[in-house]
C-alpha positions as CSV (number, residue, x, y, z in Angstrom):
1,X,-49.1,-3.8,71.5
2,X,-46.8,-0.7,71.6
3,X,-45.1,0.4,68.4
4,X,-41.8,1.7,69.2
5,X,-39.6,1.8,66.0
6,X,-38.5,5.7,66.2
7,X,-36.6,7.5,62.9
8,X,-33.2,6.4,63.0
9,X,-31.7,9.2,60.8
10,X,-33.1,12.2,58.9
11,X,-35.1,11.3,55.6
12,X,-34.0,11.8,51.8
13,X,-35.4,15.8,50.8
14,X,-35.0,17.2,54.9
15,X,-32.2,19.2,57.0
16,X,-32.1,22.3,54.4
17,X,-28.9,24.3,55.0
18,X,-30.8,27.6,53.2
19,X,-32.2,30.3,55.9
20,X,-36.1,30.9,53.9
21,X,-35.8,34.3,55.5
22,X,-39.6,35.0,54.5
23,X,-39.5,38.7,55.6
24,X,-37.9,39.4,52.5
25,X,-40.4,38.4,50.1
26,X,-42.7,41.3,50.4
27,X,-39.4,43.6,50.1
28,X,-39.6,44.3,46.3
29,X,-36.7,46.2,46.2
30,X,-34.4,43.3,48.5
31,X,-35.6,40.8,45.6
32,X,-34.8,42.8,43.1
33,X,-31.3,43.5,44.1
34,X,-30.8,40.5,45.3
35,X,-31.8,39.1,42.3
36,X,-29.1,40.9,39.9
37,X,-26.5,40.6,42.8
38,X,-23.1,39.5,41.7
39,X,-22.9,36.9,44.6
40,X,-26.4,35.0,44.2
41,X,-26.8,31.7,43.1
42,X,-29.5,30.0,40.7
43,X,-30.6,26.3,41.3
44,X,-32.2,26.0,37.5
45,X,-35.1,23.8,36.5
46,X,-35.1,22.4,33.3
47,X,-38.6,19.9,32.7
48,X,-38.6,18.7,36.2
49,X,-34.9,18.2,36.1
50,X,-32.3,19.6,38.4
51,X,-28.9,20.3,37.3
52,X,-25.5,18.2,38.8
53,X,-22.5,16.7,37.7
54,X,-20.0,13.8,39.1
55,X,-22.4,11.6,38.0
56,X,-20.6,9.4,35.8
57,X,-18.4,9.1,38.8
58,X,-21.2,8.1,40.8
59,X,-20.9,10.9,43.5
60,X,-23.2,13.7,42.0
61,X,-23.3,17.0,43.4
62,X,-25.7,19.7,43.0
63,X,-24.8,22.7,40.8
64,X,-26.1,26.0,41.8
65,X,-24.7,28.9,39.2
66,X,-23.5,32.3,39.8
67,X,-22.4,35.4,38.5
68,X,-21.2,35.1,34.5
69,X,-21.9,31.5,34.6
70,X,-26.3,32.2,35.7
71,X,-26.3,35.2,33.5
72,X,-27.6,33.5,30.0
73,X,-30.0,31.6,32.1
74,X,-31.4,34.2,34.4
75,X,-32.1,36.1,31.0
76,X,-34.0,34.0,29.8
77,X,-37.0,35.5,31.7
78,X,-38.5,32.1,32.8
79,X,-40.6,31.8,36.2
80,X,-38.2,32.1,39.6
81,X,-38.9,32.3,43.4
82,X,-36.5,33.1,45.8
83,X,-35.6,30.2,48.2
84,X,-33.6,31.5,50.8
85,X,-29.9,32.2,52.0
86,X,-27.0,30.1,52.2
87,X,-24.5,31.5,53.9
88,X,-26.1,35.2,53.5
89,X,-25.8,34.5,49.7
90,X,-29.3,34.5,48.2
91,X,-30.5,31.5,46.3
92,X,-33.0,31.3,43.4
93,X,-34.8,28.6,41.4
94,X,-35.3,29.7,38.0
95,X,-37.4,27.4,35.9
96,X,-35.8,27.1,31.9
97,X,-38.1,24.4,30.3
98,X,-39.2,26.7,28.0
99,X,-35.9,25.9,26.4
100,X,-35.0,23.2,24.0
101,X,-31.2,23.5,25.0
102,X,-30.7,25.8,28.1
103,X,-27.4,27.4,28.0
104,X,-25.3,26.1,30.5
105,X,-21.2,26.3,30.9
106,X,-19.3,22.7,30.5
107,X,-18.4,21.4,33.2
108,X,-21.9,22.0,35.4
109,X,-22.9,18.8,34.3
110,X,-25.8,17.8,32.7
111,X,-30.1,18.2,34.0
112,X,-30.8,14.9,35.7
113,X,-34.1,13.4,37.6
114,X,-33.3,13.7,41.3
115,X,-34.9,10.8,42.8
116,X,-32.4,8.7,40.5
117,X,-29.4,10.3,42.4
118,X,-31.1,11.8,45.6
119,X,-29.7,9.2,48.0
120,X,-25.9,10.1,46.7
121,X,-26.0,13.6,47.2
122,X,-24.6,14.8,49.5
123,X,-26.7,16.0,52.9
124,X,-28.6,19.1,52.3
125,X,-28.3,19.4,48.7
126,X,-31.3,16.8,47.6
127,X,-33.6,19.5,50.0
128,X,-32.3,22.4,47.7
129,X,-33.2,21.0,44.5
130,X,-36.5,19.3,45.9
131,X,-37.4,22.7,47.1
132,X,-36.6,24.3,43.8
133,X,-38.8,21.5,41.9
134,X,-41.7,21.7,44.0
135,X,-42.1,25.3,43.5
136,X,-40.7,26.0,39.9
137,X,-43.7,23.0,38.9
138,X,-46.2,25.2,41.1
139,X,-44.9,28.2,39.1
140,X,-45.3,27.0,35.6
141,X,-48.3,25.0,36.2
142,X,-50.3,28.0,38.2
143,X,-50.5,30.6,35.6
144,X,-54.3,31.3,35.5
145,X,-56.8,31.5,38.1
146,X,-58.5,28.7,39.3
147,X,-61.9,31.1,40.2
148,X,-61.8,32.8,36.8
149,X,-59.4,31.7,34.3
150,X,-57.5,34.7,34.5
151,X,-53.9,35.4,33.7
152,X,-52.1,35.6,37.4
153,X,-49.1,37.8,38.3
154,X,-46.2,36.3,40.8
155,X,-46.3,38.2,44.3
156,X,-43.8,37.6,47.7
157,X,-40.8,36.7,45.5
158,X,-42.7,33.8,44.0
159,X,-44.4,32.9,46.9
160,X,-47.5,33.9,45.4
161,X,-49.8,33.9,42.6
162,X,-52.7,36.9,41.9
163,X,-54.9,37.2,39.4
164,X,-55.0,40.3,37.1
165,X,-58.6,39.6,36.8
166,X,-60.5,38.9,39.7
167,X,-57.5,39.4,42.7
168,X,-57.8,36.0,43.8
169,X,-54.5,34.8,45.1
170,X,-53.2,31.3,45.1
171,X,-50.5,29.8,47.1
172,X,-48.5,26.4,46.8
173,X,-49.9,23.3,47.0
174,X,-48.5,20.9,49.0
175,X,-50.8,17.6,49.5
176,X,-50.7,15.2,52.5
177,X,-50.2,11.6,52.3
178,X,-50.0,9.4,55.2
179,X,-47.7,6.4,54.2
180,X,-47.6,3.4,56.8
181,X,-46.3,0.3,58.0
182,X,-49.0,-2.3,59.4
183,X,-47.5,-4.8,61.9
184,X,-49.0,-7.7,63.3
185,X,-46.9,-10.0,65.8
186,X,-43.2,-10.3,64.2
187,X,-44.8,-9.7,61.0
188,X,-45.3,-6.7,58.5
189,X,-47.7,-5.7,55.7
190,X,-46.4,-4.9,52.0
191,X,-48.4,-4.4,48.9
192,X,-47.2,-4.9,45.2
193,X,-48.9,-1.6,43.9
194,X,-50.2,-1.7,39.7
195,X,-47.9,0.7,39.0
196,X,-44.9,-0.8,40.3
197,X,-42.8,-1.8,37.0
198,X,-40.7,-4.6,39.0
199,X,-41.6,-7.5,41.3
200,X,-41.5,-5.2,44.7
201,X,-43.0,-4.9,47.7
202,X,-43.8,-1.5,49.5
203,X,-45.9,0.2,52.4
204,X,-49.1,1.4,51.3
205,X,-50.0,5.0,51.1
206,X,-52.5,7.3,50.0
207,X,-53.7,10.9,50.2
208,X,-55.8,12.4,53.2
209,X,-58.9,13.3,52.2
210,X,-60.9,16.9,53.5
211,X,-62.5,16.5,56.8
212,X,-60.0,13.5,58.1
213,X,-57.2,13.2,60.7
214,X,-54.2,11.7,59.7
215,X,-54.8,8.2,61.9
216,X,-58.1,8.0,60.6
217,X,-56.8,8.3,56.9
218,X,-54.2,5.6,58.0
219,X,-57.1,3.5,59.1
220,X,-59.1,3.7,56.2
221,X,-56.3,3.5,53.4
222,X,-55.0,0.0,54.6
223,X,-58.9,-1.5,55.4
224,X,-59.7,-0.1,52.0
225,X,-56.3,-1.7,49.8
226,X,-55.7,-5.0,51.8
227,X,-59.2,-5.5,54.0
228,X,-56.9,-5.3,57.6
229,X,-58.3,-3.2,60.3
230,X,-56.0,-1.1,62.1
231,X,-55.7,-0.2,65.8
232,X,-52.6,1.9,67.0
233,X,-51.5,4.4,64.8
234,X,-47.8,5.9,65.9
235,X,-46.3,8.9,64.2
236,X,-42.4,7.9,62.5
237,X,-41.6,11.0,60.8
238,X,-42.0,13.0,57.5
239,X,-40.2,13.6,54.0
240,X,-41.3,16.1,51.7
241,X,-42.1,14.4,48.3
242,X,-42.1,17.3,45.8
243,X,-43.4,14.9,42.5
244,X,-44.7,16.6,41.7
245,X,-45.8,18.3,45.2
246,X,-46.8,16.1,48.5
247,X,-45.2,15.6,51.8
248,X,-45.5,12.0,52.8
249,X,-46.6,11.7,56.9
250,X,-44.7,8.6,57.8
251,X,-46.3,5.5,60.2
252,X,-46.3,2.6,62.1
253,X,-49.4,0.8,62.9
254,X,-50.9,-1.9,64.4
255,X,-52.5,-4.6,62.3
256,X,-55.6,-6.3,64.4
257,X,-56.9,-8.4,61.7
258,X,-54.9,-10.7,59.2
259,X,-56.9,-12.3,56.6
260,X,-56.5,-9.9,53.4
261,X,-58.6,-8.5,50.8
262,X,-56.9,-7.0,48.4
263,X,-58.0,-3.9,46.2
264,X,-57.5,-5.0,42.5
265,X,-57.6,-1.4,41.2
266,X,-55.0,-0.3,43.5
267,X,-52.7,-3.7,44.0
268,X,-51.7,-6.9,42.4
269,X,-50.5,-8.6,45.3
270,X,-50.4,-8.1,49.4
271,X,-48.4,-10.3,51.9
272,X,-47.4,-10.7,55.5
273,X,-43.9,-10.9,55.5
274,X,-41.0,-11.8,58.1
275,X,-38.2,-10.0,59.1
276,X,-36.3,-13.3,57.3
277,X,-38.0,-12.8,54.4
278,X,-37.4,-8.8,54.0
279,X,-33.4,-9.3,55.1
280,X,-33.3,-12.5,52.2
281,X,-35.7,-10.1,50.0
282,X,-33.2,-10.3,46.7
283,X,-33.1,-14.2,47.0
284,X,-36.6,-14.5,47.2
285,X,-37.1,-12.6,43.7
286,X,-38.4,-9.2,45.3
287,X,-37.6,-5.4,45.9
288,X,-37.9,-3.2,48.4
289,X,-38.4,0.5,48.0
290,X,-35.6,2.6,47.3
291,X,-33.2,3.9,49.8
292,X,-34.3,7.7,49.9
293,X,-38.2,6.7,50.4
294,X,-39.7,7.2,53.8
295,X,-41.3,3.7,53.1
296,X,-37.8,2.0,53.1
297,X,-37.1,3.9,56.3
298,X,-40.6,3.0,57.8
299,X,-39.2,-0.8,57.0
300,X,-35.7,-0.6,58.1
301,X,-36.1,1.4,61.5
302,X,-38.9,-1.8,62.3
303,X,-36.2,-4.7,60.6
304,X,-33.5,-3.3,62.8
305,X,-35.5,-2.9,65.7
């Protein structure tokens, strides 16, 4: 069997329009200047929550602040990182949750959860504000040492954490999870996960563990949450996943065995479903995963195959 269902379009969270430009990080004096400029922008981070507007309208926007309007948030002295350049403007995420009500002008909209609106945004934006999430939650949630318990001090623009006590440094975590979709014949395998609120079906996933290639974590997730034993294991693509901080290494693979044996911790149900079934999926009474997932992109690129 040859799997041959390759990315269609770039995933939800990808195609950045910022320029990292790393060499600056060390630059202390760059930062700082930068950092105070008159043409740099902020991308704030209010409890998880990145700020747009136009959504009432239903085509949000992300809202990156400048000048006068940044100024009562950037002196606010929360955690920030530099993120890169956009257009040879420097970019920031500044992190306000320490703040009940963050001051922010009128008409910049309102702090929203991005994977409700990531699929409307417009190209490149949902990769700024993922990028800012990701790191501003590595920020706040890194402030001591994990060797000694000391306080730590940010380093490389953010980039970085060191402790005062010991001089261990600490870097972001990013965590890999392989996320697949088992087909067998004209067939395909989707689990109805505990956590899932609603009645849908998605591909299962799970973390790699230390020591493990990414096919054989592939492997051992789907034997261990449905029982099916997998053969060909073909890379799709990837889609960073900042929530709070994974990037999810997308699949297709070949299902050898049928029967299934479902994990009860991890799963309430598991099916083998047609390509009839998934296109008639709301008249059945089920979901699919929502549009800016890799897994709806793993099933689509194999429905429209």
């Amino acid at each position: 069997m040859t799997l041959s269902f390759p990315a269609s379009r770039a995933n939800a969270y990808t195609g950045s329009p910022l320029d990292r430009a790393g060499h600056h990080r060390e630059d202390a004096d760059w930062i700082a200047r930068a950092f105070d400029g008159p043409d740099t922008l902020f991308a704030p981070v209010w409890r998880a929550r990145s700020l747009m507007r136009g959504l009432e309208s239903g085509a949000p926007e992300a809202v990156l602040l400048g000048g006068d309007a940044a100024r009562p948030l950037h002196d606010l002295g929360g955690p920030w990182a530099f993120l890169g350049l956009l257009e040879q403007r420097p970019v920031f995420a500044l992190d306000v949750s320490h703040e009940d009500n963050p001051p922010i002008p009128e008409d910049a909209g309102a702090f929203t959860d991005l994977r409700q609106v990531a699929g409307l945004l417009p190209a490149g934006e949902a990769s700024v504000l993922a990028h800012a999430r990701g790191l501003m939650h590595w920020r706040v949630k890194h402030r001591f040492c994990g060797v000694c318990g000391g306080r730590c001090e940010p380093r490389s623009a953010g980039h970085a954490m060191t402790c005062t006590n010991c001089g261990a440094q600490h870097f972001p975590r990013t965590d890999p999870a392989v996320i697949m979709l088992v087909v067998r014949g004209d067939r395909c395998l989707l689990g109805h996960n505990l956590r899932f609120p609603t009645p849908m079906y998605s591909t299962l996933a799970g973390f790699v563990e230390p020591g493990e290639s990414l096919e054989e974590a592939v492997r051992r997730e789907v034997m261990e949450e449905a029982g099916i034993a997998v053969g060909q294991v073909v890379y799709h693509s990837s889609q960073p996943w900042p929530f709070p901080s994974s990037i999810m290494l997308g699949f297709h693979a070949e299902g050898l065995t049928e029967e299934i044996h479902i994990d009860r911790e991890e799963l309430r149900d598991a099916r083998w479903f047609s390509k009839r079934e998934l296109h008639e999926h709301k008249e059945l009474g089920f979901g699919l995963p929502r549009v800016d997932s890799i897994a709806r992109r793993l099933i689509e690129d194999w429905l429209h195959a």
